[in-house]
C-alpha positions in Angstrom: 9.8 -80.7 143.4 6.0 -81.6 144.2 4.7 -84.3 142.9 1.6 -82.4 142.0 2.8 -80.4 139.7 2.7 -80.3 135.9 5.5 -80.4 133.9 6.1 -78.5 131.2 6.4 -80.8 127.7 9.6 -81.9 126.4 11.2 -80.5 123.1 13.2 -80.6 120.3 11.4 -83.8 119.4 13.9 -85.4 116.6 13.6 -88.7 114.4 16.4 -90.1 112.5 15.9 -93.1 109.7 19.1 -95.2 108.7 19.3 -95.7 105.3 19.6 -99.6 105.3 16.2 -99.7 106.7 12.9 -98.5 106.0 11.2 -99.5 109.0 12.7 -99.0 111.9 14.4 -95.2 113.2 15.5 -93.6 116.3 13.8 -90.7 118.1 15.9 -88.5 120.2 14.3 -85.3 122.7 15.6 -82.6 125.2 14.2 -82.4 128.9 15.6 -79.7 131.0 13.1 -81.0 134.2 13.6 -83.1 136.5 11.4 -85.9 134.7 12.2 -89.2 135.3 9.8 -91.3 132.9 8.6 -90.3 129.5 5.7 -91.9 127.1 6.2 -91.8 123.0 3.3 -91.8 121.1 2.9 -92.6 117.0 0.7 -93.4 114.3 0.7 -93.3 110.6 -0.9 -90.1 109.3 -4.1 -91.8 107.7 -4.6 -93.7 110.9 -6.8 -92.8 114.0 -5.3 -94.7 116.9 -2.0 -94.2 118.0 0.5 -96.4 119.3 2.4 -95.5 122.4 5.4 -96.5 124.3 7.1 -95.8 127.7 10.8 -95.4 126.9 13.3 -95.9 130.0 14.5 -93.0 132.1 16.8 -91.7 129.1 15.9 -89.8 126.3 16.2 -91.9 123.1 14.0 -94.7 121.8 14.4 -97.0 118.9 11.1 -98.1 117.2 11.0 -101.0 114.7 8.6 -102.4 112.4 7.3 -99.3 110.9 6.0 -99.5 106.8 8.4 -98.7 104.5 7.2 -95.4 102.5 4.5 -94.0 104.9 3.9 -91.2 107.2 4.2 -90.9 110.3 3.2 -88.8 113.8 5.1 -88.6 116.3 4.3 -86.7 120.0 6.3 -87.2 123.6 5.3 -86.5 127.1 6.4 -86.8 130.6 6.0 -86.6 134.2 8.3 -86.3 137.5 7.4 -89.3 139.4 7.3 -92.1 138.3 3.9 -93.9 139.9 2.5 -90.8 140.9 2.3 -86.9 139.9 0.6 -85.9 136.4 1.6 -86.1 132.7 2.5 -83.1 130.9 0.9 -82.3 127.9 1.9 -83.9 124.3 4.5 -82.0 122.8 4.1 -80.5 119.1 3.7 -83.4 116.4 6.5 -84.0 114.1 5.3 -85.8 110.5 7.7 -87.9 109.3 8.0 -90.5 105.8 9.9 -93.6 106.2 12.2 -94.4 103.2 11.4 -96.6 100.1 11.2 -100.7 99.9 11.3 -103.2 97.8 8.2 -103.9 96.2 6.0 -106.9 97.5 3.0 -108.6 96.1 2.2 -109.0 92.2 0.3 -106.9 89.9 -3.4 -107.9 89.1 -3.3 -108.4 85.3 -6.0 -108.9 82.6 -5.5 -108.7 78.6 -8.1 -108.0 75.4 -7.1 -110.0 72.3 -8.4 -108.2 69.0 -7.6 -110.1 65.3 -5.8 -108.1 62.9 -5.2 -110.5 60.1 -4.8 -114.6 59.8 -1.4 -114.4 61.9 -1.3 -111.8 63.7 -3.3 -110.1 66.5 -3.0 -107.4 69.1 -2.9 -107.8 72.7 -3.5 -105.3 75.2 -2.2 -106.0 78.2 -3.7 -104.2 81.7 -3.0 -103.9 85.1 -3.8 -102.3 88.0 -2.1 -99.8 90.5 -0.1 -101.5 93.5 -1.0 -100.7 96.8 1.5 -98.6 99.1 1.7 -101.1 101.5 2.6 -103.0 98.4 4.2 -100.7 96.2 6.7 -99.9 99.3 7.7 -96.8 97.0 7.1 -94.6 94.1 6.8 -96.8 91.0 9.1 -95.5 88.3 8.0 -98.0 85.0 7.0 -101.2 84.7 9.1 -104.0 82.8 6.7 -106.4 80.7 8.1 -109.7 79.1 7.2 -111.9 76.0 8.5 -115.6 76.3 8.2 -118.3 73.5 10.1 -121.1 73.3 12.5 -119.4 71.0 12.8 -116.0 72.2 12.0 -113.8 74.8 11.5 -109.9 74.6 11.0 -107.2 76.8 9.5 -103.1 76.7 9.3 -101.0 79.5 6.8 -98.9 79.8 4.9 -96.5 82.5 1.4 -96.5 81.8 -0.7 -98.8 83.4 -1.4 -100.9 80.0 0.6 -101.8 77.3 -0.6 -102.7 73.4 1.4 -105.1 71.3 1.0 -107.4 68.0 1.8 -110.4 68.6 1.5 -114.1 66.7 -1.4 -116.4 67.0 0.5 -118.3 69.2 0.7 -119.4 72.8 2.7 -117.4 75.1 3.3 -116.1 79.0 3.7 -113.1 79.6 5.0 -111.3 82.7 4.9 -108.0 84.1 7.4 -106.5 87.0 7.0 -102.8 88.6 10.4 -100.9 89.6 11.0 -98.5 92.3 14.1 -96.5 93.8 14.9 -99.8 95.9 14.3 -102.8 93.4 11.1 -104.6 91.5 8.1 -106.6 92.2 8.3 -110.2 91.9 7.0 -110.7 88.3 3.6 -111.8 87.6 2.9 -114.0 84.7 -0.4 -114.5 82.5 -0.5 -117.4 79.9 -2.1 -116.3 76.2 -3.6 -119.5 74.9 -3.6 -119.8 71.2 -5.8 -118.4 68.8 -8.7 -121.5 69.2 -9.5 -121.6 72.9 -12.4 -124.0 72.5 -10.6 -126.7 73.8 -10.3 -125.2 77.4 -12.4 -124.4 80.3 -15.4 -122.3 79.9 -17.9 -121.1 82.5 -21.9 -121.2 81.7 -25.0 -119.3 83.0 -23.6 -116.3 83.9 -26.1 -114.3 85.7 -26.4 -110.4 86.6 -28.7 -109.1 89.2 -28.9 -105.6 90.6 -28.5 -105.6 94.4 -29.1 -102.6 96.7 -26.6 -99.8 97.1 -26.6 -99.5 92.8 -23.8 -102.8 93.2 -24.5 -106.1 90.8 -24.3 -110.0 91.9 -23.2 -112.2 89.2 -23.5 -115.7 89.3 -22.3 -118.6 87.1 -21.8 -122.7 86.5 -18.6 -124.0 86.4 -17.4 -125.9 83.2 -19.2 -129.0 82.2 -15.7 -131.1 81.8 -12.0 -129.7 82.5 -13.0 -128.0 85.9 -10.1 -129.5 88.0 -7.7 -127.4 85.1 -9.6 -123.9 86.5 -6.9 -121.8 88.7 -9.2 -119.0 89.0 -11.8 -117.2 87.3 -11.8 -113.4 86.3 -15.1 -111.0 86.5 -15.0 -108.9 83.8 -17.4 -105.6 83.1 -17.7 -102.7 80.8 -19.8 -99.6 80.2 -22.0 -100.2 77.0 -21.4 -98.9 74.3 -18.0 -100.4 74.4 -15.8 -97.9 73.1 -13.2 -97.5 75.3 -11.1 -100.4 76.2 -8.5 -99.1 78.1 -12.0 -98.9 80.4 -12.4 -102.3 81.6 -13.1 -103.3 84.9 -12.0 -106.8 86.6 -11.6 -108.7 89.3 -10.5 -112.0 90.0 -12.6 -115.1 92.0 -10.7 -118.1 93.5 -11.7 -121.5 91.6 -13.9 -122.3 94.4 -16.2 -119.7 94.4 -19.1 -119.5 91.4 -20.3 -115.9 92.5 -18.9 -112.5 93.2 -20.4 -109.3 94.1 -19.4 -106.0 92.1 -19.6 -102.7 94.1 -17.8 -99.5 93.4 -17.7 -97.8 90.2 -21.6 -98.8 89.2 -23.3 -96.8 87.7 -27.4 -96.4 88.1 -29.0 -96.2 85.1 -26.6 -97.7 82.7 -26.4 -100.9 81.0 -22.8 -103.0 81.4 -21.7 -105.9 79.6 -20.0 -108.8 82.6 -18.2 -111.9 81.0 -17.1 -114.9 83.4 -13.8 -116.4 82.1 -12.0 -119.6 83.4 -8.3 -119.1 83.8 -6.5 -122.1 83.6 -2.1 -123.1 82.9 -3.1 -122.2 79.0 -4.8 -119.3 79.5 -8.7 -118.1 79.6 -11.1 -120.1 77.7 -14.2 -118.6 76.3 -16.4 -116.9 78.5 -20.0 -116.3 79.7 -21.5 -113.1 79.0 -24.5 -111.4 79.9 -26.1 -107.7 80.7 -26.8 -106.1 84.0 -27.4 -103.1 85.6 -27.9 -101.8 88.9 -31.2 -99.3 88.4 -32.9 -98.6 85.5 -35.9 -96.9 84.3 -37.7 -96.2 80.8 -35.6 -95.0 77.9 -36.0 -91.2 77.4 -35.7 -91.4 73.5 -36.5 -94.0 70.3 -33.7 -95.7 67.9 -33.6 -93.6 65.1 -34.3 -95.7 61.8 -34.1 -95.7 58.1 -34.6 -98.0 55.0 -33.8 -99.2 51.8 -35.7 -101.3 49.1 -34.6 -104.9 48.7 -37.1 -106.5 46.2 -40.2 -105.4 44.8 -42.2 -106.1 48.1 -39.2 -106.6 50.6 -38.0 -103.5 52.8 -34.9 -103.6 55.0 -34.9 -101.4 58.0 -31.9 -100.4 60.2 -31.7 -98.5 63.2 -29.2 -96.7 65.6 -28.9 -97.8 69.2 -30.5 -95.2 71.6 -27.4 -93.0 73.1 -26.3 -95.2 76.4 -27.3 -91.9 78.4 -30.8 -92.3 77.3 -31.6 -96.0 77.6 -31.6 -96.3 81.6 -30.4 -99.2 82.0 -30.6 -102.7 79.8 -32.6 -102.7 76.2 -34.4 -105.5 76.2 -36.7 -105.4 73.0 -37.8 -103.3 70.4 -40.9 -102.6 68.5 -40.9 -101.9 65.1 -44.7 -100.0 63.9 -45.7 -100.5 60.6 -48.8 -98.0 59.5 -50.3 -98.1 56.4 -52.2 -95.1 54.3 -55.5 -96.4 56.1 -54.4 -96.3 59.2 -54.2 -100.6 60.0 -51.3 -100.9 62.3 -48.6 -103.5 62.4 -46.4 -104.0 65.6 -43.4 -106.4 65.1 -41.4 -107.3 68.3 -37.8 -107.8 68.3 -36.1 -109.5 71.6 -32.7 -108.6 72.3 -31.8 -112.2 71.1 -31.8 -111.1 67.8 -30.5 -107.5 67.6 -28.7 -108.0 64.4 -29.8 -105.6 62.2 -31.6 -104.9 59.6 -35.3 -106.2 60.1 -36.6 -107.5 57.3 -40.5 -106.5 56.1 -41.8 -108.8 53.5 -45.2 -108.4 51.8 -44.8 -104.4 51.3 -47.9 -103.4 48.7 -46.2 -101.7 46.2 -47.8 -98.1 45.6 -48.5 -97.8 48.9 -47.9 -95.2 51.1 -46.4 -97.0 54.8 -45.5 -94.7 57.8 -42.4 -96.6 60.1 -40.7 -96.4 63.3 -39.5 -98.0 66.6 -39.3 -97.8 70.7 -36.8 -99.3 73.1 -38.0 -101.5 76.0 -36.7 -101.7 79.5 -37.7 -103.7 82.1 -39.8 -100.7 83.5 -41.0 -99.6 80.4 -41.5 -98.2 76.8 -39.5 -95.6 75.5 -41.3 -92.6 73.1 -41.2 -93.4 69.7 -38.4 -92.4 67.5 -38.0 -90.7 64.0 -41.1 -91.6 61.5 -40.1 -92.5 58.2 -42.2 -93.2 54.7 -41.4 -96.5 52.9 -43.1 -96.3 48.7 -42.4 -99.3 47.1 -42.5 -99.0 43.1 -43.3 -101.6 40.6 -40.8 -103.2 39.0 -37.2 -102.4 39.3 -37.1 -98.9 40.1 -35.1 -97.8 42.8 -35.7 -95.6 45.7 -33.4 -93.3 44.8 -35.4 -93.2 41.3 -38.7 -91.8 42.8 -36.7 -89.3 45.0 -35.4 -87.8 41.7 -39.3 -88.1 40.2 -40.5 -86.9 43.5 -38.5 -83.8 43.4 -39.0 -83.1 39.6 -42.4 -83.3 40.3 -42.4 -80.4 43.2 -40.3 -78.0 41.3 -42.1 -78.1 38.1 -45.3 -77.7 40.8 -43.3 -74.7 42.4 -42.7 -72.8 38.6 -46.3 -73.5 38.0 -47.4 -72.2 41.3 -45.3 -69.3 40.9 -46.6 -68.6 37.3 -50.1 -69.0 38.5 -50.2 -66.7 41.5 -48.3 -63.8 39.4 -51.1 -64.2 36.4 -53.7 -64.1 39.5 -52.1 -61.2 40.8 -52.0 -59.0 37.9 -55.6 -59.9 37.6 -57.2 -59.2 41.0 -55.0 -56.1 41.9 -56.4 -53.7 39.8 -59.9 -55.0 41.7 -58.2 -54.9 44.9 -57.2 -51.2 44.9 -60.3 -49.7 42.5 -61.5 -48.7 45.9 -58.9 -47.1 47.5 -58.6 -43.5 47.2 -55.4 -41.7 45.7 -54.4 -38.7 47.5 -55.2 -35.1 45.4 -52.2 -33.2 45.4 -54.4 -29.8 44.7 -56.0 -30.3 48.1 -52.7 -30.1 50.6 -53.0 -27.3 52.1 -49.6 -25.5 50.6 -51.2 -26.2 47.0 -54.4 -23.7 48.6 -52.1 -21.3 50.3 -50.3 -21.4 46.5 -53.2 -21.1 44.8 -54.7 -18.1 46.8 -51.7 -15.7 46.6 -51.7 -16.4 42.8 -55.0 -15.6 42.8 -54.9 -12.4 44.4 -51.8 -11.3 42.1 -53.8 -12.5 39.0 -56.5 -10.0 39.8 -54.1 -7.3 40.4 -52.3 -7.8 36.9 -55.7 -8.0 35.6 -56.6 -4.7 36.5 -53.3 -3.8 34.7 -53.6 -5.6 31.5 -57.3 -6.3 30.4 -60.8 -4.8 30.9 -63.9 -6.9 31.0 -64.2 -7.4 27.2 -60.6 -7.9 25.5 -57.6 -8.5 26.3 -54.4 -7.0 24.4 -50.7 -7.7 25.2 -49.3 -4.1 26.9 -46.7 -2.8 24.8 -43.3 -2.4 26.7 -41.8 1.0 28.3 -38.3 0.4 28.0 -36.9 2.7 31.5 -33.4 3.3 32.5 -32.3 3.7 35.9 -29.3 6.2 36.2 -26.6 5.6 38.9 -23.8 7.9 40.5 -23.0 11.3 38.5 -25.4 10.8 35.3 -27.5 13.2 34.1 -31.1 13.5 35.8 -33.3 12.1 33.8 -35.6 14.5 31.9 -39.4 13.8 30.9 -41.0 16.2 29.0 -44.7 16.9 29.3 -47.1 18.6 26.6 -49.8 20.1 27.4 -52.7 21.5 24.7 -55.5 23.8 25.3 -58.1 24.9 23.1 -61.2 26.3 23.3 -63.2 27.7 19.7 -60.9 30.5 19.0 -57.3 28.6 19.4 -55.1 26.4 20.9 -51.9 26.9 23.4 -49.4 24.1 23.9 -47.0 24.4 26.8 -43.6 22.0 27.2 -42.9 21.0 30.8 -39.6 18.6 31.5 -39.4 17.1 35.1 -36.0 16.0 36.4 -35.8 12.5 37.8 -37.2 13.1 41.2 -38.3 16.4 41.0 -41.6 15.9 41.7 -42.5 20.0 42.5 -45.6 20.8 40.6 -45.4 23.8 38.2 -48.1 26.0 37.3 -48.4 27.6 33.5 -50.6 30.0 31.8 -51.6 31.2 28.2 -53.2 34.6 26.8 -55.2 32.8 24.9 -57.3 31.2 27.2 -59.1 32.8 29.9 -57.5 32.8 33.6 -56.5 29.6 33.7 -54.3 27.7 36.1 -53.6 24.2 36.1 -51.6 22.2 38.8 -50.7 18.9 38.3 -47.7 16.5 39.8 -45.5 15.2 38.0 -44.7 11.0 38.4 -41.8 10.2 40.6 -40.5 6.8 38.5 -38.5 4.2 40.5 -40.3 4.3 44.0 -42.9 2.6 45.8 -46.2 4.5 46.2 -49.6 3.5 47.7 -52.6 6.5 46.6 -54.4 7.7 49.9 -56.2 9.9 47.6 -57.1 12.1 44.4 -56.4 16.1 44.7 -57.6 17.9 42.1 -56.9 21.7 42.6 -59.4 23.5 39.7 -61.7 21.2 36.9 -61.2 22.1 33.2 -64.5 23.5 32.3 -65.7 23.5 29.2 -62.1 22.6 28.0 -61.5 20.6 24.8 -58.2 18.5 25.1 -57.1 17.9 21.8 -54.3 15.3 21.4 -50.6 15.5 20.0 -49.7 14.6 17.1 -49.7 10.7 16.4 -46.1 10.7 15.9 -45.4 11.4 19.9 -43.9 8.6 21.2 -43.6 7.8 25.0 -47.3 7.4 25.2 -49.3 5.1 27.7 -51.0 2.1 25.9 -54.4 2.5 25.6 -55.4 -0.8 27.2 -53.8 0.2 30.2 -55.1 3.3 29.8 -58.8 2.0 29.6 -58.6 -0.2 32.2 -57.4 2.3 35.0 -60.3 4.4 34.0 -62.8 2.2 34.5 -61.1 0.7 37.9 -62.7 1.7 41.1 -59.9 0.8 43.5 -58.2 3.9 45.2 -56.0 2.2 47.1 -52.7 -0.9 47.5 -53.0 -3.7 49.7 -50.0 -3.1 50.7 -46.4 -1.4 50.1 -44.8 -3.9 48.4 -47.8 -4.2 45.8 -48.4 -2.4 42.8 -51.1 0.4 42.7 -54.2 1.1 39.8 -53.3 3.0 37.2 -56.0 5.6 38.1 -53.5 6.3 41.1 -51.4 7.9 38.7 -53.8 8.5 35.8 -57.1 10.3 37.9 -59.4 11.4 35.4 -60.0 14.6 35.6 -61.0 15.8 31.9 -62.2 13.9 29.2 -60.2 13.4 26.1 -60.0 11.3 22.9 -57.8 9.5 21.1 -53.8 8.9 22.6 -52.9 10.8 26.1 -49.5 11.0 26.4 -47.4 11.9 28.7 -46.6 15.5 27.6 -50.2 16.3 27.7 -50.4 15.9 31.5 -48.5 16.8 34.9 -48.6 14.3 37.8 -47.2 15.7 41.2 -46.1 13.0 43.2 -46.1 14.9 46.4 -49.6 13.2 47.0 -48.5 10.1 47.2 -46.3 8.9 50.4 -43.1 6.7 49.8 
């Protein structure tokens, strides 16, 4: 074999763990080759470097002093010579966890005591998360213990705090965590009794923001008892402080008076950092102060209100501005007090003396005062917040009193107002709309179109039923219409002539629709002939025009007798003779009588219809 040339990579790359130890294995490969040296090469998996080895000419390798519960890479190579020739590339990496340890170290504890009544209060006990390199495994619970002189008790739990009610009395408390393999060396915490004045207590403790949004806090040690201080414990929490379970710590060796907090800082918001001494009793009381790490100008006002508290005394309250609008640390307010002409009180409140309420004395009674506040920062005001109105009253009237007069007041003002503009109304509408004109239903134009075809049938009746000087109602011709196989219906016509030496009467009868004209003739008067047609009853008939075949000359016709019956009324009769219309609008209307009625010879007194013969054939249907 060359030495020059490359060889391929080794394989089946295999690592084996014993179970009595979790940090040491054995790594076993296959090499077909000729290769007579080898290189291993590992590293845990959050690591960049990697450690390597050069195994002897074999191929297995023990490797020791691994971490217990970690990953690991592993990747071999190798060559055929053994000083000269070239490596072959790094075989495929096999990830690898070594098994669980025993847990090392001790848990970093801190506690909040809260007073529930004269003996008891309530502890809540925190801790943080081990390490892996500490935890050596995954943590199953944690076992927490209560020693007194008398007793001892234990809970498990596995949460990361644990609440309890415990006596106003001193006790230690320790707190283990368990794994697969075993449990962390316990680490105790002494609770001092319920008065703590008698031990350590730090002074001056001082917040100031530092770059990359971290805070430096700074303190004094005690005055007296300092060589009793173990240690001292940094404790901060978002403000408002409403969740406890949110605290932040972190503990300072007794030699150091300073610590710098980074990580989980907030810009913009305010935090509350106390300084406690920790000593074989316990924690004494601490030294508190605000700090922030940026901060700007609030973005809103406290919102306030008030209430009366003597006849020229006002109490005002406010809410805090919401901890996402102050921008960092409130460190006054200003209350503005306005009166109704306009002179302008400003009172300052520094953060010394937040308790609330403010106090206003010397309130005018009867006067009208406009209130309300802005938040300070450091960089600046805030905008004001809610406005209110403070009326004092004489004597012992309460707020609440003039609310109720207030609003009695404005209603009956409201019924009045009401009553008023309704009385107002009724008066100025009719004025308000004398103007306006009302639409005339005669002048729509279907009322005209009405009004003209009633006109033009009104002068056609009138030619029917009245003449220019009186007007009589028609009598009625009572006319029955035969259907089917009835008799025709027979009118009879009678016809007198006379002249001075006699008279000659001649009966006609017409059949319904018969309308032939028949010719007649008498000895008694000379040749004469006279045509006439006979009505055709029940059809429509327009008059194109008058035919008369031979004029009675000289003719008297003398009427029937005045018991004839059937006869035209003589107001009808009238008014076709003096009508001058010989012709219908159209077929659907009704013709003049003179149509029907032409006069061709004079006559007095009743003309019935015997007297005369109409023939129809004149007239087209």
């Amino acid at each position: 074999i060359e030495v020059g040339i490359k060889p391929n990579p080794p394989s089946h790359l295999l690592v084996k763990f014993s179970n009595s130890s979790s940090t040491s294995c054995t790594i076993q490969w296959e090499d077909e080759q000729a290769t007579q040296i080898f290189r291993l090469r590992y590293r845990p998996e959050s690591h960049d470097s990697w450690n390597v080895v050069v195994p002897e000419n074999s191929r297995r390798y023990d490797l020791h002093d691994l971490e217990p519960f970690t990953h690991y890479e592993f990747q071999i190579s190798g060559k055929f010579h053994i000083t000269r020739g070239t490596w072959s590339d790094w075989s495929s990496t096999v990830l690898k966890q070594t098994p669980e340890a025993v847990p090392v170290g001790e848990l970093d504890i801190w506690y909040l005591l809260n007073p529930v009544d004269d003996e008891t209060r309530t502890i809540t006990l925190l801790w943080k998360n081990m390490s892996l390199s500490e935890g050596r495994g995954r943590i199953l619970h944690y076992k927490v213990t209560f020693q007194k002189p008398d007793r001892v008790q234990w809970d498990i739990t596995t949460q990361t705090c644990f609440v309890k009610t415990i006596e106003k009395t001193a006790c230690k408390i320790t707190v283990s965590a368990y794994n697969a393999r075993g449990n962390s060396p316990p680490t105790a915490i002494s609770i001092a009794q319920y008065d703590v004045s008698g031990l350590p207590s730090p002074r001056n403790a001082l917040a100031v923001a530092r770059d990359n949004d971290s805070i430096f806090i700074t303190w004094d040690p005690p005055s007296k008892l300092q060589d009793q201080v173990t240690a001292y414990v940094v404790e901060w929490v978002e403000l408002p402080k409403k969740d406890q379970h949110n605290v932040n710590w972190i503990k300072v060796p007794a030699s150091k008076q300073s610590k710098l907090i980074a990580g989980n800082i907030k810009p913009n918001w305010c935090y509350y950092i106390c300084v406690y001494a920790l000593s074989e009793k316990g924690a004494g009381v601490p030294s508190c102060t605000r700090g922030y790490a940026r901060q700007a100008a609030p973005l809103s006002g406290p919102q306030i209100s008030w209430q009366q508290r003597k006849e020229n005394t006002v109490l005002v309250s406010w809410e805090d501005i919401p901890a996402n609008q102050q921008m960092g640390c409130i460190i006054s307010y200003k209350l503005y007090l306005q009166d109704s002409d306009s002179v302008l009180k400003v009172f300052e409140i520094p953060s010394e003396t937040f308790t609330k309420p403010y106090i206003l004395e010397k309130i005018s009674a009867g006067v009208m005062y406009s209130v309300w506040m802005t938040g300070f920062t450091e960089v600046g005001e805030s905008p004001q917040g809610n406005k209110e109105f403070i009326i004092l009253n004489v004597g012992k009237v309460s707020r609440w009193n003039v609310n109720i007069i207030l609003a009695v007041t404005l209603c009956c003002a409201g019924f009045a107002c009401v009553y008023v503009v309704q009385h107002i109304r009724q008066r100025l509408l009719p004025l308000c709309t004398s103007n306006v004109k009302i639409p005339d239903p005669a002048n729509c134009t279907w009322a005209r179109e009405y009004m003209s075809v009633e006109d033009k049938r009104r002068l056609q009746s009138e030619q029917f039923l009245s003449d220019s000087s009186s007007f009589e109602e028609p009598e009625t011709i009572e006319i029955e219409e035969g259907f089917g196989d009835k008799e025709p219906l027979m009118i009879t016509y009678t016809l007198t002539f006379s002249n001075g030496e006699g008279k000659t009467t001649v009966p006609l009868q017409t059949p319904e629709g018969n309308c032939q004209p028949q010719e007649f003739s008498t000895a008694s008067v000379d040749d004469f002939i006279y045509r006439q047609h006979a009505p055709c009853l029940y059809k429509t008939m327009v008059a194109n025009e008058l035919i008369t075949l031979q004029t009675i000359a000289e003719q008297d016709v003398q009427p029937v007798d005045t018991t004839t019956v059937n006869y035209l009324p003589i107001n009808i009769l009238s008014t076709s003779l003096n009508t001058t219309e010989d012709s219908c609008e159209s077929e659907s209307e009704l013709c003049s009588l003179t149509t029907f009625l032409p006069p061709l010879f004079s006559y007095e007194g009743k003309l019935t219809l015997d007297t005369v013969k109409i023939d129809c054939n004149f007239f087209p249907e």
